[in-house]
Structures are given as structure tokens and as C-alpha cells.
N, C-alpha and C positions, 0 to 999 in steps of 0.2 A: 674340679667339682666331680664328686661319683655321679656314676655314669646313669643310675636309678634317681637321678634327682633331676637332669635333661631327659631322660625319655618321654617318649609321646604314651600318652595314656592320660587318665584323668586328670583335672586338677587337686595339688593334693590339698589346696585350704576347702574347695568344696566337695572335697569325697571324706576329708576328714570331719567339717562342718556334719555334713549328712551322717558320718557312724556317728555322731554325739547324741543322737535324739534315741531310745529306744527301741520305738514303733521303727523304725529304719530297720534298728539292727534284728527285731525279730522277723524284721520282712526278709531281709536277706539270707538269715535261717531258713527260711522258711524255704527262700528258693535254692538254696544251699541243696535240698533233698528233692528238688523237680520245678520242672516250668508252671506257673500258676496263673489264671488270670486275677485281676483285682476281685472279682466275687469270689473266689477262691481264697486270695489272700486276707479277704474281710473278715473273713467264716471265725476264727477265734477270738477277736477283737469286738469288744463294744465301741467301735467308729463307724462310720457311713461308709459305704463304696467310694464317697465324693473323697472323705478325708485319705481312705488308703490310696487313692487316685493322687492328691496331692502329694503322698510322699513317695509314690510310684515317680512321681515327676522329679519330685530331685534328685532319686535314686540315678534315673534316665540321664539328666542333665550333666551330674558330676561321671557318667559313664559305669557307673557299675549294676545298672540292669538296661537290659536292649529288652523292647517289646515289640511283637509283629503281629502281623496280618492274617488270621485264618478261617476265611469265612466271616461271619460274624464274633470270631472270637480274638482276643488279643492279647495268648498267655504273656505273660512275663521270663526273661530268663537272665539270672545270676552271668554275670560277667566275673566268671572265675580268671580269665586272664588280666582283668583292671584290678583286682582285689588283692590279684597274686603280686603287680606291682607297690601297691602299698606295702602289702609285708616285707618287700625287696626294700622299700626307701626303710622303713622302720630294723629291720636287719641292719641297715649301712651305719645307719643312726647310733644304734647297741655296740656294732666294732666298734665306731670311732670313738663311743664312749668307754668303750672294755680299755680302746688302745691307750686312751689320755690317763684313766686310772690305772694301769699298768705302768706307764712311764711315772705319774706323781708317785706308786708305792715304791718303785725301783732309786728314783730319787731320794725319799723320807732314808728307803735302807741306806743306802750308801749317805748323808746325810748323818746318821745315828753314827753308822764305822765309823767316821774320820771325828769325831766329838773326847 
């Protein structure tokens, strides 16, 4: 098994689950370019703070935003290193598929020669 498919880091059906929805992926834009808190994150969106709170949560849960403590505030911040492993499984994904279409073209050629 490649080895981006055992590591620790998020799960990939609920970190992939969470990029399917939109509002996710332009939250994580968003934090893509700075730490935010949810009143922050609300600011372009016709949703409620409750609703960006709700997907602040499964962002959280499947690991790809961590949120702290500061004072009364509770910015948000992108988990560039959970995000960076998804791209690594999706990467592994593309060889194996480059590799297996590479052997079926190499097969068809040779295949054709001996006909």
C-alpha cells in the first residue's frame, strides 16, 4: 500500500466528504490567504455565523482547519500540512493511473507489431 494512504492525518472520505460542498472550499480559500475568525469568515457569504460555525466544524473534525483560543477571539487557521496530504494521496492516485495506462499503451503497441 503507498505510503500517503497509511499516514496519520485526516480521514480521506471525511476531508474529501467536506471539499464536496462549496461554502467549505471557499472557506478554506479564504483561510488559504490568513487566520480568520467565523465573523470574519461570514463577512462574504449570505449565511449566519451559526451556519459558517457549522462548517467550520467539519472543516475542524476531518482535520483541515485547527481553531484557538485568543482572548475572546477564536480565529481560524488552514491546516496547510492536512491539505498537503490529500494532494500526496491524489498525486499517488495520477502515477498509479499514468503507470497502468502506460503499460495498457505499451501493450496495444506491441500488440499491433506482432498482428
Amino acid at each position: 500500500m503507498l505510503p500517503s494512504l497509511v499516514a496519520p492525518g485526516p480521514d480521506l472520505d471525511s476531508a474529501f466528504a467536506a471539499l464536496g460542498d462549496p461554502v467549505r472550499r471557499a472557506l478554506l480559500a479564504r483561510l488559504a490567504r490568513g487566520d480568520a475568525t467565523v465573523g470574519e469568515l461570514a463577512e462574504p457569504f449570505d449565511l449566519t455565523p451559526q451556519a459558517i460555525s457549522h462548517h467550520v466544524g467539519v472543516l475542524r473534525r476531518c482535520g483541515l482547519v485547527e481553531q484557538r483560543r485568543e482572548g475572546t477571539r477564536r480565529p481560524c487557521r488552514l491546516r496547510v500540512d492536512q491539505l498537503s496530504r490529500l494532494g500526496t494521496w491524489i498525486d499517488d492516485q495520477r502515477r498509479a493511473w499514468d503507470d497502468r495506462l502506460d503499460a495498457l499503451e505499451q501493450h496495444l503497441t506491441e500488440d499491433r507489431a506482432t498482428r
